[in-house]
N, C-alpha and C positions, 0 to 999 in steps of 0.2 A: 409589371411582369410582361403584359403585352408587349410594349413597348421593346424589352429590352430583347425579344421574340423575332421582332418584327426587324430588328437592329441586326443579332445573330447572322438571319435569313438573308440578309440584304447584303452581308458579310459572304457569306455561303455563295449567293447570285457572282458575285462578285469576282469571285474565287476563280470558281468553277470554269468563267468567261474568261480571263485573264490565261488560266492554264491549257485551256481549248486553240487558241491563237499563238501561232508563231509562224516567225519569219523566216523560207526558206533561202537557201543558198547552194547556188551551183557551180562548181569548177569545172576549168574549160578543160583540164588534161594535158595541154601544152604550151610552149612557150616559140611562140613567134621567133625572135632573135637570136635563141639558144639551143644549140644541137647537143644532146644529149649524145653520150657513146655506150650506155648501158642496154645491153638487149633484155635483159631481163630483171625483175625485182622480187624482192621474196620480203615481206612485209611484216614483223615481229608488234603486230598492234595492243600497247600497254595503256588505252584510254580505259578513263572508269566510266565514261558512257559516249557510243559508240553514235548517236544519234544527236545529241542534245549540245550545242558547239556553244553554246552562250546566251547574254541577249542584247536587246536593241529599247529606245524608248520611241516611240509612235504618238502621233498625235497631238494636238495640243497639250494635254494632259499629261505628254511624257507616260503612256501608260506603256511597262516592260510586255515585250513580245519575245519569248525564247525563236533562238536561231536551230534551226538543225537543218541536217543535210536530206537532199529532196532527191539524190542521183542512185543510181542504180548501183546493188553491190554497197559498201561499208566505205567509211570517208578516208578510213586508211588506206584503201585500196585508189579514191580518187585521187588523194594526195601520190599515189606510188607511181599512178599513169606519167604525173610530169617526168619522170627520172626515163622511162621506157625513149629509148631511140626512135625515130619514126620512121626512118631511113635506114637504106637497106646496109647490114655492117659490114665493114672491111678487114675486119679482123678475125685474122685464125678460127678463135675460139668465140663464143657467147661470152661477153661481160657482164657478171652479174654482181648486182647492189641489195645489201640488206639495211633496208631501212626499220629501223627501230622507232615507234612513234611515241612517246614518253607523255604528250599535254597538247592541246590544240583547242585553245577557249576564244573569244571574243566578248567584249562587253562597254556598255555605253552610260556613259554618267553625264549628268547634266550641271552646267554651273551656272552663274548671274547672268552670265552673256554666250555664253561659247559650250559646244559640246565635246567632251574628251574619247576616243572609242580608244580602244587598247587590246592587240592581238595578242597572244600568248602561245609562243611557242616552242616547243622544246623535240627532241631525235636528235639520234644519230643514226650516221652511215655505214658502211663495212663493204668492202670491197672483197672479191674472191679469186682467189688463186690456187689453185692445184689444190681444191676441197678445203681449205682455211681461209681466212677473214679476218683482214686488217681494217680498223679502222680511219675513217677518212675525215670526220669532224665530228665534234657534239658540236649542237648548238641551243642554248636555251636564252629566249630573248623576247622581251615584250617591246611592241613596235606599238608608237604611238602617234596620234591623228588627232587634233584639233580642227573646230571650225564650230559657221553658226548652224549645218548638221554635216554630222559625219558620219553617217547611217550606211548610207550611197559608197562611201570611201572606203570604210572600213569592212563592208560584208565583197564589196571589189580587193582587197586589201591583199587576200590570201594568193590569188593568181599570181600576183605582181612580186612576193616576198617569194613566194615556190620557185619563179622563174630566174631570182635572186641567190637560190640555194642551189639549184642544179646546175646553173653556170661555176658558182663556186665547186661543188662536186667534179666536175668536170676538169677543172685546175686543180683538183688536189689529186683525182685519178693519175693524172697527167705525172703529179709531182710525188707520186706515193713512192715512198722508200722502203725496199723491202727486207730491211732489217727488222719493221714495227712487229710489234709481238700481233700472234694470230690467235684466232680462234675456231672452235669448231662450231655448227650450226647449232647442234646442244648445250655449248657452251653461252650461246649469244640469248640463249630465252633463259638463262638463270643467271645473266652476266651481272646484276644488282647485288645475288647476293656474293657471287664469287671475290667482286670489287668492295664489297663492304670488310670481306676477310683480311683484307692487306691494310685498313686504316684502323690503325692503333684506336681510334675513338670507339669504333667499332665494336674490336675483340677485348679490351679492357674493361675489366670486369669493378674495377671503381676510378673515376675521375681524379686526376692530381689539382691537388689544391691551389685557388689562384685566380686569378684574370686572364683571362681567355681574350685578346685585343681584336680577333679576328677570325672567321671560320677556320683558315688553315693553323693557328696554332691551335682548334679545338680537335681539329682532325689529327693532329699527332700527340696531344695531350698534353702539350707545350706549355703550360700558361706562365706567369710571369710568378717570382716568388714569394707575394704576398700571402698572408695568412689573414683568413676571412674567417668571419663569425656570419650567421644566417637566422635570423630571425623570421620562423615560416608557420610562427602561431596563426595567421590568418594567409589561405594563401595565396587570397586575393590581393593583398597589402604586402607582399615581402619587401623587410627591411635586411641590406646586406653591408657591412661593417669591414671595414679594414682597419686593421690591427698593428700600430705602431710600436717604435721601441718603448719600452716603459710601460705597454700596455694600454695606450694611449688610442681611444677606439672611435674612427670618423665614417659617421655613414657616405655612402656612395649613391651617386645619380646615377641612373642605371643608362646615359644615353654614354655613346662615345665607345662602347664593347661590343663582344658580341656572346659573353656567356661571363658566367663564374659559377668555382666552386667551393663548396667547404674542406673537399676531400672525401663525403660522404655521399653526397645530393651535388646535382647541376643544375644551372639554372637560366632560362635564357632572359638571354637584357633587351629591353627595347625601346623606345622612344618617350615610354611612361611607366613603366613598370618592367619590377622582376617575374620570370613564371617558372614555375618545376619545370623541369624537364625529366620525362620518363621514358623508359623503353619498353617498348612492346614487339615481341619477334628478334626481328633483326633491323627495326626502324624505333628514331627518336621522336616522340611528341611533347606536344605543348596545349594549354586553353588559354585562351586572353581574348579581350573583348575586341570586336569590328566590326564595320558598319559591312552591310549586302559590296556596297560600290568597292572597297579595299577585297573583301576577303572573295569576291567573285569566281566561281570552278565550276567545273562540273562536277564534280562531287558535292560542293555545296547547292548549288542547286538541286541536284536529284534527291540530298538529303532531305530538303525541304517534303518530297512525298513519304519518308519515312518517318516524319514527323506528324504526320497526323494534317485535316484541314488548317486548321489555322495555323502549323509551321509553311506549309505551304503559300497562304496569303504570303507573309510576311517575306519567302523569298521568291514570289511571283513579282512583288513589288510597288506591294501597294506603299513601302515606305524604303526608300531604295537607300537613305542613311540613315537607319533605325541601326542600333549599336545592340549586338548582341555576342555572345561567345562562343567563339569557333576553337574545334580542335585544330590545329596546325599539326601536319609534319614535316622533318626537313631534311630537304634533300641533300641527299650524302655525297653528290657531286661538288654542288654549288653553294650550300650552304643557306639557301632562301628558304622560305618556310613557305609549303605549300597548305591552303587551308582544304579540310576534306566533309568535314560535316559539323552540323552546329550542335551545341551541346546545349546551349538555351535560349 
């Protein structure tokens, strides 16, 4: 009993230190090469934690150090400063950008020989005209960095892709056609659910039966005309069945899709398994098993403090591909599943 006391405690020490330590990161706010023609930016900040960017592994031990931002003001706001002109404007009026910040994580995994770090980034823009707001790009995109460390490169990583986005900004202001449909500034802070009313996935109140090949035929409800049978007596094991002439009935490998239905229930397909798919609100979820290094957010992470000490160990990182089960949900843009909290 001692022992296992003693074990616990050292558990606890462990912990405690690991979550006390992180690595900070600071952005410069501009871009050297790139003139900006935006005087002003209005910032629609959608992170589920404002502070906590990701992590990094340190030391011999690879022990995980969370990143967060060390600068003054909210990291939405540092990211907004690159877009601001710095130079005095020539035009008429004030040009103003709203920047939508949708995901902004960072995370570092280690292999036999080589480190992987990987940015994650997701916003969009909207440019303004006569009190409306057209859009000038989404962009959601994980940038990736190899080496034997990529610590140094990756938490540098963010200046360098910003400087990247606001030169692009800059050519799409350039090239904006003002036919695009607009919005109003009320409009732009509920534009998730506004955009979720126009996809058939969405407002359909039951899934049409079938193979789903790809997000866009899930989002218009498209699937192919197969007729499925659904085996979801366990439902961490589903078995999904297609059903030939004659009755003739062959299971299916769930890789090679990106959903099916019975006509009842959906289901998403993935690389080893089938999962429910359920709604809640006006968003789709899922649980399926993944390691810390795949399923990496800041939502998963932060969940890790609503789980108690020992959920925390475990996504502090003392086992960084320990497989456990995360909720996913998925984004109604792009169809990727973002993961948000662990479930066990």
């Amino acid at each position: 009993m001692k022992s296992i006391f003693l074990h616990f405690s050292l558990l606890i020490c462990v912990s405690q230190t690991a979550l006390a330590q992180f690595h900070p990161i600071l952005l410069t706010g501009h871009c050297e090469t790139v003139k900006s023609v935006f005087t002003k930016v209005h910032v629609i900040n959608n992170l589920e934690d404002e502070q906590l960017l990701g992590f990094v592994q340190k030391g011999a031990f690879n022990k995980r150090q969370e990143i967060r931002y060390d600068g003054k003001g909210s990291i939405a706001d540092a990211v907004a400063k690159f877009f601001i002109s710095t130079e005095p404007s020539s035009l008429e009026r004030p040009q103003e950008l709203v920047l939508v910040l949708n995901e902004l994580f960072m995370s570092e995994t280690t292999g036999d020989f080589s480190e992987t770090g990987r940015l994650k980034l997701s916003l969009r823009l909207f440019s303004e005209l006569h009190g409306k707001y057209s859009e000038l790009f989404a962009l959601d995109s994980i940038y990736t960095y190899k080496g034997l460390d990529v610590t140094k490169k990756l938490l540098g990583s963010m200046n360098e892709e910003l400087c990247v986005i606001v030169n692009k900004a800059v050519i799409a202001q350039r090239d904006l056609n003002t036919g695009t449909v607009q919005y109003s500034m009320e409009e732009l802070y509920k534009l998730d659910s506004l955009e979720k009313l126009t996809i058939p996935f969405y407002s359909t109140s039951t899934p049409a039966m079938g193979i789903y090949k790809d997000y866009k035929s899930l989002k218009l409800n498209t699937p192919d005309s197969s007729k499925i049978v659904v085996d979801a007596s366990d439902l961490r094991k589903i078995k999904v069945f297609k059903i030939y002439k004659k009755g003739r009935k062959i299971k299916l490998e769930s890789e090679g899709m990106y959903a099916v239905s019975d006509g009842k229930n959906l289901y998403k397909a993935t690389a080893k398994n089938f999962y429910e798919i359920r709604k809640e609100g006006m968003d789709f979820y899922y649980d399926r098993p993944a390691s810390i290094a795949e399923s990496n957010s800041a939502g998963v992470l932060a969940a890790g403090a609503a789980f108690g000490l020992m959920g925390s160990l475990i996504m502090s990182g003392a086992s960084g591909n320990r497989v456990n089960w995360y909720k996913f949900k998925i984004n109604y843009r792009r169809g990727n599943s973002i993961p948000i909290s662990v479930v066990e």
